[in-house]
N, CA, C and O atoms as a MOPAC input file, in Angstrom:
PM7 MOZYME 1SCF
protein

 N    -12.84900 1    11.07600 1    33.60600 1
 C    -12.87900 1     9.82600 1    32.85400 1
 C    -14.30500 1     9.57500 1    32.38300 1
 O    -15.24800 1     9.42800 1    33.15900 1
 N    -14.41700 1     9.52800 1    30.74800 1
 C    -15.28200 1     8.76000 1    31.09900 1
 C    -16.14600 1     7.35200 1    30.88500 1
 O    -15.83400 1     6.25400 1    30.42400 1
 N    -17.27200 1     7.85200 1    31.38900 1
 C    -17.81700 1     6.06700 1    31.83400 1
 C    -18.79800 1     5.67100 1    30.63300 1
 O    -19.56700 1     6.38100 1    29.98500 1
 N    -18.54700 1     4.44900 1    30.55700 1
 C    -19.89200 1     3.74200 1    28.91200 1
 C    -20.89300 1     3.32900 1    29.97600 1
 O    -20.74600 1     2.86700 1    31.10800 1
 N    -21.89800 1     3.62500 1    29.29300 1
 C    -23.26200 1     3.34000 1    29.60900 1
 C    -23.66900 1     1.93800 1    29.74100 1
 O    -24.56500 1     1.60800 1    30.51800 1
 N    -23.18100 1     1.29500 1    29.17100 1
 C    -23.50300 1    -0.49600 1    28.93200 1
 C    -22.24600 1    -1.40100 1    29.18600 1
 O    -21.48000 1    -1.80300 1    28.31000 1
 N    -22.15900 1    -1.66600 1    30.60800 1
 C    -20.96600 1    -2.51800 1    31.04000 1
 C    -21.01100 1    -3.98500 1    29.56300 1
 O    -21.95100 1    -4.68800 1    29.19200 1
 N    -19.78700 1    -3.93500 1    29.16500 1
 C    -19.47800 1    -5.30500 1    27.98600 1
 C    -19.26200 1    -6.69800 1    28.87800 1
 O    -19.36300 1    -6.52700 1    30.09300 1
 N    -19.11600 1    -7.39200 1    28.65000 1
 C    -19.16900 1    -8.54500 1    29.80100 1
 C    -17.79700 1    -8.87200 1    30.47500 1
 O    -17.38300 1    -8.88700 1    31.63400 1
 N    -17.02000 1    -9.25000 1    28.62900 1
 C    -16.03300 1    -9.96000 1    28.91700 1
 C    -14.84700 1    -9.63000 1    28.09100 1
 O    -14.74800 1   -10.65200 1    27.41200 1
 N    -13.95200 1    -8.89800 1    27.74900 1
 C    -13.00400 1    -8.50700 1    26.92700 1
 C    -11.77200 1    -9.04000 1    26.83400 1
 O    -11.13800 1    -9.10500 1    27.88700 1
 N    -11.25900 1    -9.44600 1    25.83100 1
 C     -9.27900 1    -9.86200 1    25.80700 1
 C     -9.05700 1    -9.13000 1    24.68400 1
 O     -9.56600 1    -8.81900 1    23.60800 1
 N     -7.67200 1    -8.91400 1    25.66000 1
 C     -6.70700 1    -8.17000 1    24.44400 1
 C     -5.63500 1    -8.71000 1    23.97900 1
 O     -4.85500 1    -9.42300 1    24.61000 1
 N     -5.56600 1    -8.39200 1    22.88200 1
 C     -4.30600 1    -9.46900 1    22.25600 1
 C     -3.13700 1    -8.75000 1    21.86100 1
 O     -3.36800 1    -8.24400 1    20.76300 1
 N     -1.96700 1    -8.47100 1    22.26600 1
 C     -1.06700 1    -7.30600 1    21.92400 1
 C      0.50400 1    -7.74600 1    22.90700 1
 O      0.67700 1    -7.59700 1    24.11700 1
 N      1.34000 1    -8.23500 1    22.01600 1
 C      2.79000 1    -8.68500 1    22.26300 1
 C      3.61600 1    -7.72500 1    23.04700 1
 O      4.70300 1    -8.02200 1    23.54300 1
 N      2.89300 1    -6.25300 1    23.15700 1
 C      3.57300 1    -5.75900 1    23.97400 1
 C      2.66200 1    -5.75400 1    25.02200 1
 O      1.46000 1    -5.49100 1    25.00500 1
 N      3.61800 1    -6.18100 1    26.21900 1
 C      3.20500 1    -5.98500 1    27.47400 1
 C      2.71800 1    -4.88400 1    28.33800 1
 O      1.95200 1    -5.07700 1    29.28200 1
 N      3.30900 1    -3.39900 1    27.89400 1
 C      2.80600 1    -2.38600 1    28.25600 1
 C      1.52500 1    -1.51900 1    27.53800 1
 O      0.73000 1    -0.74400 1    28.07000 1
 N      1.63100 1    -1.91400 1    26.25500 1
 C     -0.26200 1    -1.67200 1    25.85100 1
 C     -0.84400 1    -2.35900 1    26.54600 1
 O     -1.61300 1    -1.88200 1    27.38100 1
 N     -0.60100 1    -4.05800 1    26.38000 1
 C     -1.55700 1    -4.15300 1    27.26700 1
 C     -2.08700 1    -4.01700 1    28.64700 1
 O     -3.17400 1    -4.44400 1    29.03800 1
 N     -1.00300 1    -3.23500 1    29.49000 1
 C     -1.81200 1    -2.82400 1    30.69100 1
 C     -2.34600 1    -1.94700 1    30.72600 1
 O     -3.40300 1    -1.80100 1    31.34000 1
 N     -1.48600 1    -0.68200 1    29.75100 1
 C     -2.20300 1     0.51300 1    29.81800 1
 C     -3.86300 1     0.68500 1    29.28400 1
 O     -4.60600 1     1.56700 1    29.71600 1
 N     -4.30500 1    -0.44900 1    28.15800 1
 C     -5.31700 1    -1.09200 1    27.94900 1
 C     -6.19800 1    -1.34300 1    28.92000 1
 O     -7.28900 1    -0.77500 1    28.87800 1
 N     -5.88200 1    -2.25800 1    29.99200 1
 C     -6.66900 1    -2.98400 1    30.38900 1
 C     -6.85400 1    -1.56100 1    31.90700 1
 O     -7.91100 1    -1.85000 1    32.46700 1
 N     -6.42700 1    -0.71300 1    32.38600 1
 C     -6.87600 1     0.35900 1    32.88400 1
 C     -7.49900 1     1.46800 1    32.49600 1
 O     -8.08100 1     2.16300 1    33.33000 1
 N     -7.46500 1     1.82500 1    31.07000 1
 C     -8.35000 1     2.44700 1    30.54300 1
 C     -9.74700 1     1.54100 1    30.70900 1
 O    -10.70200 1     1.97700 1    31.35100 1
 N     -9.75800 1     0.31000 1    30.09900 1
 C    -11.26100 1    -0.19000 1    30.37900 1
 C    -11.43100 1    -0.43000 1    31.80700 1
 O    -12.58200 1    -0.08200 1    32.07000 1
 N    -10.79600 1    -0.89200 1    32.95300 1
 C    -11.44100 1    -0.37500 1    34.27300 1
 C    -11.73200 1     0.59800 1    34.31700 1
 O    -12.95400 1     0.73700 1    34.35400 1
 N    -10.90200 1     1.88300 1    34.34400 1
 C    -11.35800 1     2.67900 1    35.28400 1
 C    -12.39000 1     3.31900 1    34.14800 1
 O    -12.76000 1     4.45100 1    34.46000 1
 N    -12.86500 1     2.88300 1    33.04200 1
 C    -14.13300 1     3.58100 1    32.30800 1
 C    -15.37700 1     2.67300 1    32.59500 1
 O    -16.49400 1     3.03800 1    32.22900 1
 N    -15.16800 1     1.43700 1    33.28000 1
 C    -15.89200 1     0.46200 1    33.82500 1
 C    -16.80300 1    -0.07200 1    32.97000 1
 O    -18.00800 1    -0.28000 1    33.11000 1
 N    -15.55900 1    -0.39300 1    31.45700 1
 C    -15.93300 1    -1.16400 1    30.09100 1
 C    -16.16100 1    -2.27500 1    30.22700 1
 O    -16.82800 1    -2.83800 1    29.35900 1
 N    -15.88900 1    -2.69300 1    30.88700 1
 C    -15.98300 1    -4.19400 1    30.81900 1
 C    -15.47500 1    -4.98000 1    32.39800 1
 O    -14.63300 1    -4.71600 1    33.25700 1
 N    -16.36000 1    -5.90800 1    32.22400 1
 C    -16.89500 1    -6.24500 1    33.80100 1
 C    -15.16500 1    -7.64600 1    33.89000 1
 O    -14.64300 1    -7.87400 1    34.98100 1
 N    -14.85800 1    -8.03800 1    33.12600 1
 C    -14.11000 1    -9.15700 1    32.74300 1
 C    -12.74400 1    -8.83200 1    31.87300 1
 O    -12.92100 1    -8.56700 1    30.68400 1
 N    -11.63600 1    -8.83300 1    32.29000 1
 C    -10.71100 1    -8.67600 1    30.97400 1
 C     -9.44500 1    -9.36600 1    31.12000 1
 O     -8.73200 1    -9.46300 1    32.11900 1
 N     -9.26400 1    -9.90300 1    29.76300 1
 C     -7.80000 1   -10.73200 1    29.63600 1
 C     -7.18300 1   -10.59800 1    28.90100 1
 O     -7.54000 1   -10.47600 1    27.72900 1
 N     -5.91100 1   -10.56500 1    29.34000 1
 C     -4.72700 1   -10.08600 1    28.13100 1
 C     -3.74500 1   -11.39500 1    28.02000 1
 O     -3.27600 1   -12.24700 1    28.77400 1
 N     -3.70500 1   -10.92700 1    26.15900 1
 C     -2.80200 1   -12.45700 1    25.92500 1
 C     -1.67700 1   -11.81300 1    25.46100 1
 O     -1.74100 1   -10.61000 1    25.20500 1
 N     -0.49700 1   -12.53000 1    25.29100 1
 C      0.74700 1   -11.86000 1    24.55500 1
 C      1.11000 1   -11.98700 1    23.27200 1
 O      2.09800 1   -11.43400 1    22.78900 1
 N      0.25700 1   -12.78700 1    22.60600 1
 C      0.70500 1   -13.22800 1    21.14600 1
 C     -0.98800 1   -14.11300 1    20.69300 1
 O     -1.75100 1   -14.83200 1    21.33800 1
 N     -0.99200 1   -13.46200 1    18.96500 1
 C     -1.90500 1   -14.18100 1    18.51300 1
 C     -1.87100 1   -15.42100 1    18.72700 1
 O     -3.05300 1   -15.75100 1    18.82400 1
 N     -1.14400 1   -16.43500 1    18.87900 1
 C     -1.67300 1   -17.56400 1    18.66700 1
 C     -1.61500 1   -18.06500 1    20.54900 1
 O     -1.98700 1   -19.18600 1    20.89700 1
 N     -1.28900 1   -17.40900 1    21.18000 1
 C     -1.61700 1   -17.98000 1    22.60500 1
 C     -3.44000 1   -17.63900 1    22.75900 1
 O     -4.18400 1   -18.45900 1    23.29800 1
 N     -4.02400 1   -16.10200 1    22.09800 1
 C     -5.45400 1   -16.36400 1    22.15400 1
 C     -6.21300 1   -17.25100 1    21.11900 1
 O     -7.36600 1   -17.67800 1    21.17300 1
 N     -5.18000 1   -17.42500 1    20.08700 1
 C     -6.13600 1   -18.64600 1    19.36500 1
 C     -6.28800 1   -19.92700 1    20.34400 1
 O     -7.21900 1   -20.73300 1    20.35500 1
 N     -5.34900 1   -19.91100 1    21.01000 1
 C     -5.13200 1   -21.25000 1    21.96500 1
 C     -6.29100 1   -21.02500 1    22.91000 1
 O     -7.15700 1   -21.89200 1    23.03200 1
 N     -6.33600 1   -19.84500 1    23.60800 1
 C     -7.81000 1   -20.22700 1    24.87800 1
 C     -8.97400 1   -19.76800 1    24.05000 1
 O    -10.00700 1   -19.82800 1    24.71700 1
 N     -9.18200 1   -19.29600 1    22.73500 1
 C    -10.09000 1   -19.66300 1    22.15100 1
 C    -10.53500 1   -21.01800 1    21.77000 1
 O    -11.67100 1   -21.32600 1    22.12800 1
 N     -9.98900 1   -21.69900 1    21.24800 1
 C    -10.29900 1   -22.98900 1    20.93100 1
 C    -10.51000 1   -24.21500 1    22.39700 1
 O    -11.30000 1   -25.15900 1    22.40600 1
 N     -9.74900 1   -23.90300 1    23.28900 1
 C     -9.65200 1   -24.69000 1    24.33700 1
 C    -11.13600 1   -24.21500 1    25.23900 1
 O    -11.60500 1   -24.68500 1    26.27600 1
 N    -11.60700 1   -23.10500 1    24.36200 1
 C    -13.15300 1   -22.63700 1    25.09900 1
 C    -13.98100 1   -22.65800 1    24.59900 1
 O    -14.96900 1   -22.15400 1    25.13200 1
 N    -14.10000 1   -23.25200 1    23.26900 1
 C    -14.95300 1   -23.55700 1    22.28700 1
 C    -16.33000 1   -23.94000 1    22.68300 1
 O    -17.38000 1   -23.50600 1    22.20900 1
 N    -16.17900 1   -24.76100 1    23.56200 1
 C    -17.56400 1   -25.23800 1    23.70000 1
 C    -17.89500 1   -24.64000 1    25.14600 1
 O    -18.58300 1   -25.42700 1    25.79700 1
 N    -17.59200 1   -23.47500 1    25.80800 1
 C    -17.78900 1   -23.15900 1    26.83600 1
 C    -18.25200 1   -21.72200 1    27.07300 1
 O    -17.70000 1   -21.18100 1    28.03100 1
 N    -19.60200 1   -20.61700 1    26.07100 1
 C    -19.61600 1   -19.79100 1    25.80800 1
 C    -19.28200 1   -18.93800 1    27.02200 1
 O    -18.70400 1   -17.89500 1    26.71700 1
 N    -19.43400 1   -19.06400 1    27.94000 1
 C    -19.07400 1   -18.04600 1    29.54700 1
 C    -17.53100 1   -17.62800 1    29.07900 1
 O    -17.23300 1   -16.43500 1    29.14700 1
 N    -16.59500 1   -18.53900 1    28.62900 1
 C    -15.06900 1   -18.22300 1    28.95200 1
 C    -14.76300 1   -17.43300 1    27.61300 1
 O    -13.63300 1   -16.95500 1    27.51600 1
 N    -15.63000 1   -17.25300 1    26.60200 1
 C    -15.56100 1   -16.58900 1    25.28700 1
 C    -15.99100 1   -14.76300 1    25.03600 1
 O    -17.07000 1   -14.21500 1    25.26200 1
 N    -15.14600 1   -14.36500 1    24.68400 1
 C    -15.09600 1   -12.61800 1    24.98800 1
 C    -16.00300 1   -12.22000 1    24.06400 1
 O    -15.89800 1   -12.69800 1    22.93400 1
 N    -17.07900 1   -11.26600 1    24.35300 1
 C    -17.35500 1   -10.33100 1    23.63600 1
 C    -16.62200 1    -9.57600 1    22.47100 1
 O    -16.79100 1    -9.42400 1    21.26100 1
 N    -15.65900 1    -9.14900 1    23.50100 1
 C    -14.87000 1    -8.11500 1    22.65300 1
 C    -13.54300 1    -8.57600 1    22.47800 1
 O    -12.73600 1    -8.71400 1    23.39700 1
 N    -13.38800 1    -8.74800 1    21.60500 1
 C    -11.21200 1    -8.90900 1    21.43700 1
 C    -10.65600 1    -7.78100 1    20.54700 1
 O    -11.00600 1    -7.43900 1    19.41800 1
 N     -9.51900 1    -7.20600 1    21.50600 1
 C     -8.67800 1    -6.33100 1    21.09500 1
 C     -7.80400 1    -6.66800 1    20.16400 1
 O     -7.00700 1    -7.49600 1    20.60300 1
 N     -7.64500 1    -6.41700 1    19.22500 1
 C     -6.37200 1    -7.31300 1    18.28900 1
 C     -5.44600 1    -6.28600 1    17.54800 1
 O     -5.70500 1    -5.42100 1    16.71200 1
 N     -4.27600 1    -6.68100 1    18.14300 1
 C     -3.32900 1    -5.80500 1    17.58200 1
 C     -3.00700 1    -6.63300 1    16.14300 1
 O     -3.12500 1    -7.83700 1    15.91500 1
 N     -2.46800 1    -5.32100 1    15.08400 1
 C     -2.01100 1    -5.74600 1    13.91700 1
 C     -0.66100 1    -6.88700 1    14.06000 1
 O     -0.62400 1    -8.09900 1    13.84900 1
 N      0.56700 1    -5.76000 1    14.58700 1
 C      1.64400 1    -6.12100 1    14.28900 1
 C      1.99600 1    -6.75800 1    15.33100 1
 O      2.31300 1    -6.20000 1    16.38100 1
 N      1.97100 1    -8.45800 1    15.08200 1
 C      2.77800 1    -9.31600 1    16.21100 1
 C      3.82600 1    -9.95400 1    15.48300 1
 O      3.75200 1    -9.81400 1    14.26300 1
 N      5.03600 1   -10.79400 1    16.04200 1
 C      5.26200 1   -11.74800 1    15.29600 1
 C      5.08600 1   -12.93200 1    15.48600 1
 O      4.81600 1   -13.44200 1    16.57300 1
 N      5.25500 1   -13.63100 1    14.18500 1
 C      4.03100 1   -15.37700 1    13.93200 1
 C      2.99700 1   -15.04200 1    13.65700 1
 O      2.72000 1   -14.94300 1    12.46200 1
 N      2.06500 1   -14.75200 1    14.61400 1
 C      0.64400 1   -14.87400 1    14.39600 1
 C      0.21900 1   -13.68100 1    14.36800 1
 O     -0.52000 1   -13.48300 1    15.33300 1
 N      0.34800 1   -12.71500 1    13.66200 1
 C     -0.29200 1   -11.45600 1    13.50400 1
 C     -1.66900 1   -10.73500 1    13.62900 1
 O     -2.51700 1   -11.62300 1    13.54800 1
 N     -2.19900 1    -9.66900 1    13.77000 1
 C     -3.45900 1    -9.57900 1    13.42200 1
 C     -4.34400 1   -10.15300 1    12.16800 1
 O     -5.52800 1   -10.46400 1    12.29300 1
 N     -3.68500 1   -10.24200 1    11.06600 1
 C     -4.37200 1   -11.13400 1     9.98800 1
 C     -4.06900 1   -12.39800 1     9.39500 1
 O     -4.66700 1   -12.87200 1     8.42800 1
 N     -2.82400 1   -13.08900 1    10.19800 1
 C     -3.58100 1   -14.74200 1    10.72900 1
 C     -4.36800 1   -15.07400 1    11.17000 1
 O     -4.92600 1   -16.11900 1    10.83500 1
 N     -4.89400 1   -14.03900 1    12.46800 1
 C     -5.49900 1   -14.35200 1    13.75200 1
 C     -7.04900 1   -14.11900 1    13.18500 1
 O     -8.09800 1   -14.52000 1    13.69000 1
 N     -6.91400 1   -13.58600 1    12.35400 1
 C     -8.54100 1   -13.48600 1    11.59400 1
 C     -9.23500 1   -14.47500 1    10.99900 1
 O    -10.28300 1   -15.10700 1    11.13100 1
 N     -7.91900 1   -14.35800 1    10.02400 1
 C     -8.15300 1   -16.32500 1     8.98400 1
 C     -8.60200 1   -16.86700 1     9.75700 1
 O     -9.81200 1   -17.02900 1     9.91300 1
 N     -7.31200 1   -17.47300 1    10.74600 1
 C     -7.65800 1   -18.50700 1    11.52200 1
 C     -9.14200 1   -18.18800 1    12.51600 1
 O     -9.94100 1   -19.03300 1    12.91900 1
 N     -9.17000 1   -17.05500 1    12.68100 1
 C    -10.94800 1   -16.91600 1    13.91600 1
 C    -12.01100 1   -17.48000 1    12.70400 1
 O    -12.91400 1   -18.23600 1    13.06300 1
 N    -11.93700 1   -17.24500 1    11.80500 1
 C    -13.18200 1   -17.64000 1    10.62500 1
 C    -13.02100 1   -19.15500 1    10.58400 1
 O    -13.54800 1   -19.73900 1     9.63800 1
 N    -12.33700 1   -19.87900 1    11.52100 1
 C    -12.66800 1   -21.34900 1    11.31300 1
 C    -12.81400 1   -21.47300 1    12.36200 1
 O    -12.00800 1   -22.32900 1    12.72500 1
 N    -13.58900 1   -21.01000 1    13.46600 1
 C    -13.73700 1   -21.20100 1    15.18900 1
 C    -15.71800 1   -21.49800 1    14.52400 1
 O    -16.25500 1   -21.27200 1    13.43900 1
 N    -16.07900 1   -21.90800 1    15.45000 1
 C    -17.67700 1   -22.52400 1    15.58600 1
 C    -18.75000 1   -21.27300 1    15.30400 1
 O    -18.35700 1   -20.14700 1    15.61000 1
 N    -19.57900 1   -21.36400 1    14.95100 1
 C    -20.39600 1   -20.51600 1    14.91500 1
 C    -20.58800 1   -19.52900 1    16.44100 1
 O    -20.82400 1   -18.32400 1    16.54100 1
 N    -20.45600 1   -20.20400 1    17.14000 1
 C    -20.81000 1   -19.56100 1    18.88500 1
 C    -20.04900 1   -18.35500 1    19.06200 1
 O    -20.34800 1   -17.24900 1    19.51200 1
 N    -18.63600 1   -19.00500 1    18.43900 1
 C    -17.24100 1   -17.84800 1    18.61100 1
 C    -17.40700 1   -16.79700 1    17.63500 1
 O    -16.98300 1   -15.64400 1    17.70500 1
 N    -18.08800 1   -17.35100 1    16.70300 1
 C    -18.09500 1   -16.34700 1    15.52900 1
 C    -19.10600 1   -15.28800 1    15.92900 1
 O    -18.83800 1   -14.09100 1    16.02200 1
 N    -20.23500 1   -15.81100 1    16.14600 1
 C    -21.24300 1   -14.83100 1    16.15600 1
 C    -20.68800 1   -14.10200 1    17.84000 1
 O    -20.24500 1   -12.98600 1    17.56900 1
 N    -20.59500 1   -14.30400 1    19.10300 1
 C    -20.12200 1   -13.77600 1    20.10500 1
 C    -19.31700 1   -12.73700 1    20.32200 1
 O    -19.62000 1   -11.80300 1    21.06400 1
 N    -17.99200 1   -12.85300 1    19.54500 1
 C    -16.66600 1   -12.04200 1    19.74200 1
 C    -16.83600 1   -10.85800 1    18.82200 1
 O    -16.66000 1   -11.04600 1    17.61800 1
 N    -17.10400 1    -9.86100 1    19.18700 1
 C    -16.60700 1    -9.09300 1    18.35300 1
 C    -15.21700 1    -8.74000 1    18.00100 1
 O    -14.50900 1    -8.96500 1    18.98200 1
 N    -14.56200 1    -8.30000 1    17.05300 1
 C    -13.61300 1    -7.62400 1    16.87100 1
 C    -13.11100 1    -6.62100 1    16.78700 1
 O    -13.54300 1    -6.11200 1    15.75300 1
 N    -12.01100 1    -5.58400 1    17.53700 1
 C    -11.67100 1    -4.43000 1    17.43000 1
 C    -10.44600 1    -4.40100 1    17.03600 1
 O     -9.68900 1    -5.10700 1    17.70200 1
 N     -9.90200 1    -3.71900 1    16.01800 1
 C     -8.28000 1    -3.65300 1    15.71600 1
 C     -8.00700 1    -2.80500 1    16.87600 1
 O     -8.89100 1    -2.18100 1    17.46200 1
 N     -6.71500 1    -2.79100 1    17.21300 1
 C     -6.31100 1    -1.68700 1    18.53900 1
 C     -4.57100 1    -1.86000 1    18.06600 1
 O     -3.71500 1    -2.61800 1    18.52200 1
 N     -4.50100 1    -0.99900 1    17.15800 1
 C     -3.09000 1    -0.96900 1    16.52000 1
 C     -2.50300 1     0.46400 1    16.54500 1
 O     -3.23800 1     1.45100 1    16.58800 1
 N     -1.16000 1     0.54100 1    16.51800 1
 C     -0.41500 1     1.45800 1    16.39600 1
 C     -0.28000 1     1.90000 1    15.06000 1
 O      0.56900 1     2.78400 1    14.94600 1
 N     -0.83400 1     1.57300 1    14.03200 1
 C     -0.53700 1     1.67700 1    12.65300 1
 C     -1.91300 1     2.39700 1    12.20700 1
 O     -3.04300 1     2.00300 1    12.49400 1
 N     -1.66600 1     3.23600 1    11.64700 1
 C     -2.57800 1     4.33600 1    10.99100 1
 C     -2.73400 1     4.09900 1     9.42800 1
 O     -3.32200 1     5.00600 1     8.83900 1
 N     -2.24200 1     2.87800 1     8.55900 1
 C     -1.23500 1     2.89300 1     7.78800 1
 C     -2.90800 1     2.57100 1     6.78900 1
 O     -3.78800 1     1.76200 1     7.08300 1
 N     -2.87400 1     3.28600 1     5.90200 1
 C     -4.50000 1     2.95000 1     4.97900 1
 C     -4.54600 1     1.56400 1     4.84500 1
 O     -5.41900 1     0.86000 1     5.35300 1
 N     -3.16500 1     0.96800 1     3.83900 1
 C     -3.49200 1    -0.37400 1     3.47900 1
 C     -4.05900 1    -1.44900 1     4.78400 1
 O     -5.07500 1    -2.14300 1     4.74000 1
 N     -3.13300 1    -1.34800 1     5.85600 1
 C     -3.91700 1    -2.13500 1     6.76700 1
 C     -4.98000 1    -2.10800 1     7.21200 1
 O     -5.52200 1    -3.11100 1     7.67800 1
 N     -5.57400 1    -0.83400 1     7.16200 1
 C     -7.08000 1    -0.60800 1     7.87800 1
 C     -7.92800 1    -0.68300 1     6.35200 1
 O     -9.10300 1    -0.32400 1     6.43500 1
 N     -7.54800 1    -1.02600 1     5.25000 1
 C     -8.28100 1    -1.25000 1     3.71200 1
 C     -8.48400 1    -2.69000 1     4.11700 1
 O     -9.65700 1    -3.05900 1     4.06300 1
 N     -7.22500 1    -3.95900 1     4.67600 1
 C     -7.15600 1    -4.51400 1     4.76400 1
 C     -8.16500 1    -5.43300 1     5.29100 1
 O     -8.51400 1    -6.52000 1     4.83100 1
 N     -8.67100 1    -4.67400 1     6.57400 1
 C     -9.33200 1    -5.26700 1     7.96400 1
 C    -10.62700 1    -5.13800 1     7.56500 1
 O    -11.49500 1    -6.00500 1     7.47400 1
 N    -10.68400 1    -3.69800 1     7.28300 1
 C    -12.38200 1    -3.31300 1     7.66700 1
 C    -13.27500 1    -4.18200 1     7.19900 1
 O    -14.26700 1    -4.57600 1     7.81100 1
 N    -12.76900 1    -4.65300 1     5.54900 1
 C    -13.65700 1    -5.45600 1     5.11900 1
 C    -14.33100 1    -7.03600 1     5.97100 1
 O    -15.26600 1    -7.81400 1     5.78400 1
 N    -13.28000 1    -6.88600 1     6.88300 1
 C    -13.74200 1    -8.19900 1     7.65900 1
 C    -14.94800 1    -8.60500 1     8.54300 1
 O    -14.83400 1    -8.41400 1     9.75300 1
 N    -15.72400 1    -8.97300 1     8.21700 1
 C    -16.96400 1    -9.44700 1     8.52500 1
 C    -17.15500 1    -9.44800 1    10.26900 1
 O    -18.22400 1    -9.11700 1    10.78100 1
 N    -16.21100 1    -9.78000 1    10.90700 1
 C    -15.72600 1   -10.06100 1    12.47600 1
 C    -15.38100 1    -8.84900 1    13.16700 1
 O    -15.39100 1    -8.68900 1    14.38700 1
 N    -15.04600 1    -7.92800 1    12.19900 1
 C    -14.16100 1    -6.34900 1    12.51700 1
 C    -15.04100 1    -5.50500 1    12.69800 1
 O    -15.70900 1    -5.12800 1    11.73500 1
 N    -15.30600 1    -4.89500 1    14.23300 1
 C    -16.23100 1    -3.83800 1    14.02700 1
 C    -15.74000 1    -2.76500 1    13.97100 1
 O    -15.86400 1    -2.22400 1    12.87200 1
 N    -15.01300 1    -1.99400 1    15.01500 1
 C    -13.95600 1    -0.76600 1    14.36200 1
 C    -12.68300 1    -1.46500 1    14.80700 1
 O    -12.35500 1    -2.57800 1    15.22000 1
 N    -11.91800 1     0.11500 1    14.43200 1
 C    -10.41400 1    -0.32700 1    14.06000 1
 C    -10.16400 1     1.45500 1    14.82900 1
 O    -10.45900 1     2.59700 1    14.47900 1
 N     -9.51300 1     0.86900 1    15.93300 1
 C     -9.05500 1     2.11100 1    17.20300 1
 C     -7.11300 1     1.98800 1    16.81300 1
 O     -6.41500 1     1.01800 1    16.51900 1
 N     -6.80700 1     3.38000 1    16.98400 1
 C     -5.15900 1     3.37800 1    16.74900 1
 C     -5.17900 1     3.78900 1    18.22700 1
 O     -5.88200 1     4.53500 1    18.90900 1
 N     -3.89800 1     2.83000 1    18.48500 1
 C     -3.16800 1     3.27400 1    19.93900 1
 C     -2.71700 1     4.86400 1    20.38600 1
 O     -2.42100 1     5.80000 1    19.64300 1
 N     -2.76400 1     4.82700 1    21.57100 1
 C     -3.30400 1     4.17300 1    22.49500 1
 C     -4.90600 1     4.15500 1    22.49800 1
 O     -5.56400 1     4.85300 1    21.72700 1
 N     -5.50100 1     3.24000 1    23.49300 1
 C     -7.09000 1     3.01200 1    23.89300 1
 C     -6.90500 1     4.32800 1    24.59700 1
 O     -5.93800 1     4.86300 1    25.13900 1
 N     -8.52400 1     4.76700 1    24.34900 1
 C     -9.21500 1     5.90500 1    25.18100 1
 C    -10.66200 1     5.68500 1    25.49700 1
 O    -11.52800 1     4.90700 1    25.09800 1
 N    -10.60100 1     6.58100 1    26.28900 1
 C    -12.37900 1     6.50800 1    26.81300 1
 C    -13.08600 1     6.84800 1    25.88200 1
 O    -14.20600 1     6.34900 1    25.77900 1
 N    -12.68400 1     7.66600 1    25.07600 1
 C    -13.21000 1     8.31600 1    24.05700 1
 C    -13.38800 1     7.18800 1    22.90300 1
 O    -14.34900 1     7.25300 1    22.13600 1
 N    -12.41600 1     6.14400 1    22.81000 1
 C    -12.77600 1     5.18000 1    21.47600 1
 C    -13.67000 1     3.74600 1    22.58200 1
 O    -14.24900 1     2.76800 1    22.10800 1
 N    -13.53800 1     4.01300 1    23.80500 1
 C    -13.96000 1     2.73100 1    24.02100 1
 C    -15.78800 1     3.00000 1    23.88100 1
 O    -16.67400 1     2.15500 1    23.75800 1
 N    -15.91800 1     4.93700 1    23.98200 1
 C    -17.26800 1     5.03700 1    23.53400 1
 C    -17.69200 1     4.37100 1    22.43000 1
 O    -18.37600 1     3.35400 1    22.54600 1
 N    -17.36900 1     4.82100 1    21.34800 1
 C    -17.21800 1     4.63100 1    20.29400 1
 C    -17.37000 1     3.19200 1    20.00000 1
 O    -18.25200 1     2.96100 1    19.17300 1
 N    -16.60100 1     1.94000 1    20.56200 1
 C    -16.65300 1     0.83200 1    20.27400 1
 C    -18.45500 1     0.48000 1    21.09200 1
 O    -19.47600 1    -0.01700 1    20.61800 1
 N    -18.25900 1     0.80200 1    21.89600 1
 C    -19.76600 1     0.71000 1    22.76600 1
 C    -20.56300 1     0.58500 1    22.04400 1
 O    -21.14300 1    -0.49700 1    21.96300 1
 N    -21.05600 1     2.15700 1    20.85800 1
 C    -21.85000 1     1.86500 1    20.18600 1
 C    -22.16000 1     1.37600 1    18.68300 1
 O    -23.14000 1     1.44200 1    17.94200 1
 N    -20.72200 1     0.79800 1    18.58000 1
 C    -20.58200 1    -0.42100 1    17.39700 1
 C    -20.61600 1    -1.47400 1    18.20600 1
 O    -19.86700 1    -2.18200 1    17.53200 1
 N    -20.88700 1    -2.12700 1    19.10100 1
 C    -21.01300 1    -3.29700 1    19.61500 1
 C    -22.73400 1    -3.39900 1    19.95800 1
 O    -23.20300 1    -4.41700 1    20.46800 1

């Protein structure tokens, strides 16, 4: 396995299926990515402890995993809507797509996004969480 050089603090992942996200959140243990991690089930339940943490930078992630395809609140609601969170959230969180979709238009879609640092296709690996390491 291996290990990133620069433990991340605090990570959530956002992904409606329940089994990415565990298999997720053990790839970043046992690569010992991140010291902190939370998984939500739907975009708009992390818009919810985003905003409810607004003014509380400790409870606000570094890194958020964001899957494309949810339903309701998708990966590119969840964007819109992050571009109206406070400057704190904005500048703090980075963004990673972590989608099953390889699909050009969506990743034409994202990249341009100011918040988006890469864009990883499922599953997570040690190998992309390098990778995100040194885009973060």
């Amino acid at each position: 396995m291996l290990e990133v050089e620069n433990k991340i603090g605090f990570v959530m992942l956002v992904d409606d299926n329940e089994t990415d996200n565990f298999i997720s959140e053990k790839i970043i243990e046992m690569s010992g990515f991140a010291e902190k991690i939370i998984a939500m089930d739907s975009g708009s339940s992390a818009l919810e402890y985003l905003q409810n943490n607004s003014n509380n930078e400790s409870m606000i992630p570094d890194i958020i995993f964001l899957d494309i395809n949810m339903p309701f609140v998708d990966g590119f609601v969840f964007l819109f809507e992050f571009e109206k969170f406070n400057a704190m959230i904005k500048s703090k969180s980075k963004i990673v797509i972590l989608s099953s979709s390889d699909n050009k238009k969506d990743v034409d879609r994202i990249v341009d996004n100011p918040y988006v640092i890469d864009y990883v296709v499922k599953p997570l690996s040690p190998e992309a969480l390098k990778q995100v390491e040194k885009k973060y």
